[in-house]
C-alpha positions in Angstrom: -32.2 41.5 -25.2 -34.2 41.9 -28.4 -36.4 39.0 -29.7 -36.5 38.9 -33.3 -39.7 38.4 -34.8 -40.3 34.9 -36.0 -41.9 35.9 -39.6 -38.7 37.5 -40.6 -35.1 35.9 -41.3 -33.1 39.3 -41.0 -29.1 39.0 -40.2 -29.0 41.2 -37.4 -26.0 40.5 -36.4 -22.6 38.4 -37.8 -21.6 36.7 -34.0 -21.5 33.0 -35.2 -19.3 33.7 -38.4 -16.6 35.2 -36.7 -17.0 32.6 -34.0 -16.7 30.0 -37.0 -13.0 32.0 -38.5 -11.9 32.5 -35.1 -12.4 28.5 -34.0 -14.2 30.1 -30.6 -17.0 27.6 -29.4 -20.0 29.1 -28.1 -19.8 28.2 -24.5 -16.6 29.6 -24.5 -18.1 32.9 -25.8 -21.0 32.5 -23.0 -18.2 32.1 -20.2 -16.1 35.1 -21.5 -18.7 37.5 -20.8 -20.4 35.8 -18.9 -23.8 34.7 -20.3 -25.7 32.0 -20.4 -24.5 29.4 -23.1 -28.6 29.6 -24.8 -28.5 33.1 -25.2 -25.4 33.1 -27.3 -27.1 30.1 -29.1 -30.2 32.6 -30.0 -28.1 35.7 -31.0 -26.2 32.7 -33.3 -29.6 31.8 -34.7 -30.7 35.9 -35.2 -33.5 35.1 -33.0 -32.4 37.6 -30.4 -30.1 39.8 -29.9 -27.7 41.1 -27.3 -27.9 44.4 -25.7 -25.6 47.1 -27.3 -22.8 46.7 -24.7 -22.9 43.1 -24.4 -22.4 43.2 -28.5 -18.7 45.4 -27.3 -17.9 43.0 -24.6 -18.0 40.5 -27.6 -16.0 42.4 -29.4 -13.3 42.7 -26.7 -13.5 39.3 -25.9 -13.3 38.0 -30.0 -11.1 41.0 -30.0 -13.0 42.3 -33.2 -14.3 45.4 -34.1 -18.0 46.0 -32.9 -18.7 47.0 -36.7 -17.4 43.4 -37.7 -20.3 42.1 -35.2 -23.2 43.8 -36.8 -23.7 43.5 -40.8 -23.9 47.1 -42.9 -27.8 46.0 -43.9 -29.6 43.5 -43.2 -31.9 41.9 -45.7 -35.0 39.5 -45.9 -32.4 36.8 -47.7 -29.4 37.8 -45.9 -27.1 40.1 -45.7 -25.9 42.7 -48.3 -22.6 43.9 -48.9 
């Protein structure tokens, strides 16, 4: 797991939007691949991250695309498109 750096406000990655569209609760993300429920919380806040293949068992489990996970660049102020 990566730990973000607490002086920057980067998106790294896009996991609590398409939890948001899909209606999915985080502890029901955390059970599904089968984490605990603060770590999803962190990678929702951008202040980790999960490992490359935990961030394709999301994908299976939000059955998404991994590239739908992880935003094209991420920027000081967000992300751009």
């Amino acid at each position: 797991m990566y730990i973000c750096p607490k002086d920057t406000m980067k998106i790294y990655n896009r996991i609590q939007e398409v939890l948001k569209g899909k209606k999915i609760s985080k502890a029901a993300l955390a059970r599904g691949v089968n984490v605990n429920k603060s770590n999803v919380g962190r990678w929702c806040k951008n202040t980790s991250q999960p490992s490359l293949a935990t961030i394709f068992d999301i994908a299976d489990f939000l059955e998404v695309s991994a590239h739908e996970l992880i935003p094209p660049k991420a920027t000081e102020k967000g992300i751009e498109m």
